[in-house]
Structure formats: C-alpha cells, structure tokens
N, C-alpha and C positions, 0 to 999 in steps of 0.2 A: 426904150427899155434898157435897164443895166443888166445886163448877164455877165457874171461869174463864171470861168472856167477855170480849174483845176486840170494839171496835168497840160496846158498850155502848149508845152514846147515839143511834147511829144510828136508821131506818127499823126494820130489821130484830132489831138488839141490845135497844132500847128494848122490843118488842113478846115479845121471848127473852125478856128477864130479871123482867117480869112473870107468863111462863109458867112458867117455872121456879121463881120461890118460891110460886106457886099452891100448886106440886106437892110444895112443903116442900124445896125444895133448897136450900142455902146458896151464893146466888149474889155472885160477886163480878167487880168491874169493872177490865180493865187498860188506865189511862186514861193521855193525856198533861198532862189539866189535873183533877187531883181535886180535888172539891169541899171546900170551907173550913166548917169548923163551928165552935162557939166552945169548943171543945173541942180545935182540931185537922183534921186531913184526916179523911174520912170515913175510916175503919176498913175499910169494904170494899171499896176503891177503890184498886188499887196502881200506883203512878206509874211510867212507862216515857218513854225517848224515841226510839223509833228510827227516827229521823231523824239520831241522835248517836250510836246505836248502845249508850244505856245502859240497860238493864234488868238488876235485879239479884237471880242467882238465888235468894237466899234468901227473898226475897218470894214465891216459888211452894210454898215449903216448905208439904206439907199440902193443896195442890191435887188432887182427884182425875180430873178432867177439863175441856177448855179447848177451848170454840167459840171458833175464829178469824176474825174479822167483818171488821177495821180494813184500811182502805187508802183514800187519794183518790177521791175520789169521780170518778166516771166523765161523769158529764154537766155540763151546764152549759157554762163559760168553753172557748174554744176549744183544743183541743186544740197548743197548740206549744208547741215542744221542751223549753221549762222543767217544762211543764203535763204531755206525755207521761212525762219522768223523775221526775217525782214518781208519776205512775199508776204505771209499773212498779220503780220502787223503795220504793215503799210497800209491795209488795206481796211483793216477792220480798227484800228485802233485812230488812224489820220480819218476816216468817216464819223468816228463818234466825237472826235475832236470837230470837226466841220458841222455836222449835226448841231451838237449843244451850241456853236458860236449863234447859228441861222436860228435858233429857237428862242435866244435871248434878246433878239432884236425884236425893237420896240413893233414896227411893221415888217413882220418875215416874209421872205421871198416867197411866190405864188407857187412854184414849181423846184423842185430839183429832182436831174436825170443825174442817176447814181449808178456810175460804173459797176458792170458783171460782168460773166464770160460764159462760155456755152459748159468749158468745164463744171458748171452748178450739173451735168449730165452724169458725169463719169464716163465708163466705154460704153456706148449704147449696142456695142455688134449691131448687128444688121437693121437693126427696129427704128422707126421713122420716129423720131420725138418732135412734141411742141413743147408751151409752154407749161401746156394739165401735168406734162411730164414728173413724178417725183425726181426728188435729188438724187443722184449715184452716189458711187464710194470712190474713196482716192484723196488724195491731198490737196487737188485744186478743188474737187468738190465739197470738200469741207471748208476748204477759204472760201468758195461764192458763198456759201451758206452763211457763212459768219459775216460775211462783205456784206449780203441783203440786208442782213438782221440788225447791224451796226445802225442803221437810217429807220429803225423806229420807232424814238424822237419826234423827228420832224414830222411822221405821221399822224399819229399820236397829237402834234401842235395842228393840225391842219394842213400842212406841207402836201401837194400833188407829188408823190413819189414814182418815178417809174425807173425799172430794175435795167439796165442795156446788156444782157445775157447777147456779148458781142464773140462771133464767130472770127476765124483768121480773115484780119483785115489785110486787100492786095494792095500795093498800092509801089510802083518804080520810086518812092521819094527813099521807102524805108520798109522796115518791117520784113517779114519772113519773106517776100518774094525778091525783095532787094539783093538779100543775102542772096539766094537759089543763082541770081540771074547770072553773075563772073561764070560760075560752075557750068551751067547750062550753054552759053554763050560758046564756052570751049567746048562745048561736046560729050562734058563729062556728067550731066548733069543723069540723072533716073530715080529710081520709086525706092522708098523705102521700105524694108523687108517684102513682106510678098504682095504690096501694094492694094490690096485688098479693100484696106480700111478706110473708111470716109471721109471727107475731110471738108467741111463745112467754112463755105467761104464766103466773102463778102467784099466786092468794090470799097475803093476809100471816096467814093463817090457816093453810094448809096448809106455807108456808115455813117458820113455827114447830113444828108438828106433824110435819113430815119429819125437821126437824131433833132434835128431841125424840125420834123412834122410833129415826133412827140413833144418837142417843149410849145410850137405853137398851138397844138390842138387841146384845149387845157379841158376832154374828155378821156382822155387816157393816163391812165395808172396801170400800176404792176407792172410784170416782167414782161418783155419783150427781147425773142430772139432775132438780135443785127445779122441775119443768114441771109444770104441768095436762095431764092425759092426751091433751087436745083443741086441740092451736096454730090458733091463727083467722088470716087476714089483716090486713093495718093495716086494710082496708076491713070486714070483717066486727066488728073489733073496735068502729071508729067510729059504724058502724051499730046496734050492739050499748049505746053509751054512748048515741049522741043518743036510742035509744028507751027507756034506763032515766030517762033525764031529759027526755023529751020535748019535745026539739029537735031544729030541723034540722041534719041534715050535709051539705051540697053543695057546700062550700067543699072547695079543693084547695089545700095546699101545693106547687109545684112544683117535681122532683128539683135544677135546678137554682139554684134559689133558696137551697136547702135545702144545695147544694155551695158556696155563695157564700156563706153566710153563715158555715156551721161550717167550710169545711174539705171537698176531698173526702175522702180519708180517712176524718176523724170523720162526715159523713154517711150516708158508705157503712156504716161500720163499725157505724151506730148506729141512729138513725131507716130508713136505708134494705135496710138488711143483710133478708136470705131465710134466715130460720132457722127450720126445721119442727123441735122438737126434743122428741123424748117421752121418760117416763122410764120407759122398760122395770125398770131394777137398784130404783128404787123401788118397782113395782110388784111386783116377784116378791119381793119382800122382806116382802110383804105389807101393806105401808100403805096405807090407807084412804081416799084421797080425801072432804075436805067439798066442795070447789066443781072440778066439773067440767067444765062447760061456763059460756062467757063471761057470756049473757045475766042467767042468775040468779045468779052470783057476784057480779059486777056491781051486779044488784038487791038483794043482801043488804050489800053493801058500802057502797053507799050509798044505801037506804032505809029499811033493816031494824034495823040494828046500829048502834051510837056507833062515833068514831072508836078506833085501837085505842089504847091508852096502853102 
C-alpha cells in the first residue's frame, strides 16, 4: 500500500513515517521543500505549495491512502493577526487544496486521516467531553471547525474520512514536553496559574498507534479523540514530571503573566484552557492503550526508551 503523509517532518509525521515502513508500507512525503539528492528530488517526496495553492494532481496518481498532518504550528511566536491567518489557512485552505487533488484522481485513495485537535472543544472547565461533544468557542475552535469541514469533498466522493481531534502529544524528540524538560531539569520547572485546569495528553506512542489502527481498520470514520484515557491537571501533570526527574516543582507561572506575555486569547486558549477530554470513539473501536496514566508514561518516555526518530 502507498500512503501519503503530509506534515512528514514534523513531531508527529517523523515518528508516523518510521512506523509505517516498520510495517512494510510504502511511505511517501507531501513536502513543500523536498530534499535534493545528487540524482534529483528524493523520489518519495512530492512537492506542493499551498500557501500558492499549487499541488498537482497527478503526483497522487497511485496513492492509496493519506494522513493529513501539515498546518502552522500552533505554539510559540505570539499569536497576531499575520500569525492567526496563517494558523487557520494552513489548515483549512491547504485541506481543500489536498481534498480536490485526491477527488480528481482517476482511482482515489481508500481512506484519509485528516488532521484536528481537541481545541474543536473550547474550555470544557470541569465536564468530561467525548466525541457527541458540540464544538466550543475560541479561535482554535473555530479553526477545527473549518479544518473538519474543509475534507467534505472527499466525503462526498466516497473517501473513509476520519477527524484525529489530537490531544498534547508527549514525546523527548519535540513538542511541548521537550520544551518543559531544560526548565524542569533545573528545578525551575512548575504549574501554570493555579494548575487546576486539564490538560489532556497523549504518548507519541499511542498518537502513532491510534493513527495506524484507524487507517488500517477501514470501519471507522468521523472524529476521534488521540487522548490517554486519563486527562490529569497542569498540577498533577507537573507533579507527575518533577517526580520522574526528581525535581522540585513549587514554582508558579502566574495566569497573568502568562496573558501579558502571549496574548489573552492565546493564553487562554493554550496553556491556560480546562480541557478534560476522553476518547470514548477510540476506545470502542477497540484500541489498546500503551501508556495510560501520566506518571509511568512519563517514566518510559523519558527513562526507559531513546528519543523517538
């Protein structure tokens, strides 16, 4: 089988696409800068820009399914107005662009797993959400919204769609725990404002394995939440780090600190957001959880196991 992956070199894509030719699949990458060989572009690597809106369909010719990973990256650099229309047109406007290439080929791909995020929630405070869950309010929740709705095209053609409403993925290679760990390591690490609020997590183990069961099990569609069964608080989680690395946490970020720097909005929306979010539609789909609760995820992440490549 040819699988398509977008967003390839990411956190997530990088850690994908070594699982998938584990598993003998002929993976291939739809990149905007492919790499140069002395022979040419890589061969598996097919160039897109949709940012310009060029991607050209015959390059899909022969694909049989396509994880969609790519979009601006969400943390970091403050969130204004330049920064936001890059978030949600990366996301919604490079899907419809990928859409209509995959609908115009002559034999379309069986399946595509189309990039979401748990933000489709908003702040959920305290209340335990699945997937029946309606959409919240906020800025990334009106980008999942537009992100789903971009991919219904391929539905529409017959396309198996399923949504990956993916939670903070942990993972020592990258991603938000990466960042934490210098801070932590010194001792400076602790909770953000009064720690309270959820924070819905997921192994870069299990993000790849979820993803893997929904493109091979071709009975599921729709959304699915990439969460560990068990959302901890910022405070449970931090507690949870400084005791796998055996440091103190008593340091506190303050909410307004935290609004003054990023942005309320992006604060709210990010670090500070009340997201309890389980994956019910994963579960009864019957995948398997490796890492289930924080502490020893955690400790296999980063004690047990190399970083992931």
């Amino acid at each position: 089988m040819d699988i398509l992956v977008t967003g390839a070199k990411g956190l997530i894509g990088t850690a994908l696409r070594s699982a998938l030719s584990k598993k003998g699949y002929n993976v291939k990458s739809l990149t905007r800068t492919p790499t140069r060989t002395p022979h040419g572009n890589d061969p598996s690597e097919i160039s897109w820009d949709p940012t310009r809106g060029i991607l050209d369909p015959q390059s899909l010719d022969g694909i049989n399914a396509v994880v969609h990973l790519a979009g601006e990256p969400i943390a970091g650099l403050r969130w204004t107005k330049e920064k936001k229309r890059r978030i949600r047109e990366s996301r919604t406007k490079g899907t419809e662009l990928l859409a209509e290439a995959l609908v115009a080929q002559e034999h379309p791909p069986t399946v595509l797993l189309s990039g979401s995020a748990i933000g489709f929630y908003g702040d959920t405070q305290d209340t335990e959400v699945n997937e029946n869950t309606p959409h919240g309010n906020g800025f990334l929740a009106e980008v999942c919204q537009e992100w789903e709705a971009a991919t219904q095209v391929t539905q529409e053609a017959g396309i198996r769609v399923a949504h990956l409403r993916t939670g903070i993925v942990l993972s020592r290679a990258g991603g938000a725990l990466a960042k934490q760990l210098p801070l932590f390591r010194s001792g400076m690490g602790g909770k953000f404002g009064s720690g309270k609020q959820y924070l819905s997590w997921v192994s870069i183990h299990d993000t790849v394995g979820a993803i893997i069961h929904l493109l091979e099990d071709d009975t599921q569609s729709g959304p699915y939440n990439i969460t560990a069964p068990h959302p901890v608080t910022n405070e449970e989680f931090t507690k949870a780090l400084g005791s796998v690395l055996h440091r103190p946490t008593f340091l506190t970020t303050p909410a307004p600190l935290l609004r003054l720097a990023l942005g309320a909005a992006q604060a709210n929306d990010t670090l500070l957001a009340n997201q309890r979010v389980v994956p019910t539609r994963l579960q009864e789909s019957n995948y398997e959880f490796q890492d289930t609760t924080i502490e020893p995820a955690l400790e296999r992440l980063l004690t047990i196991e190399r970083p992931e490549r």
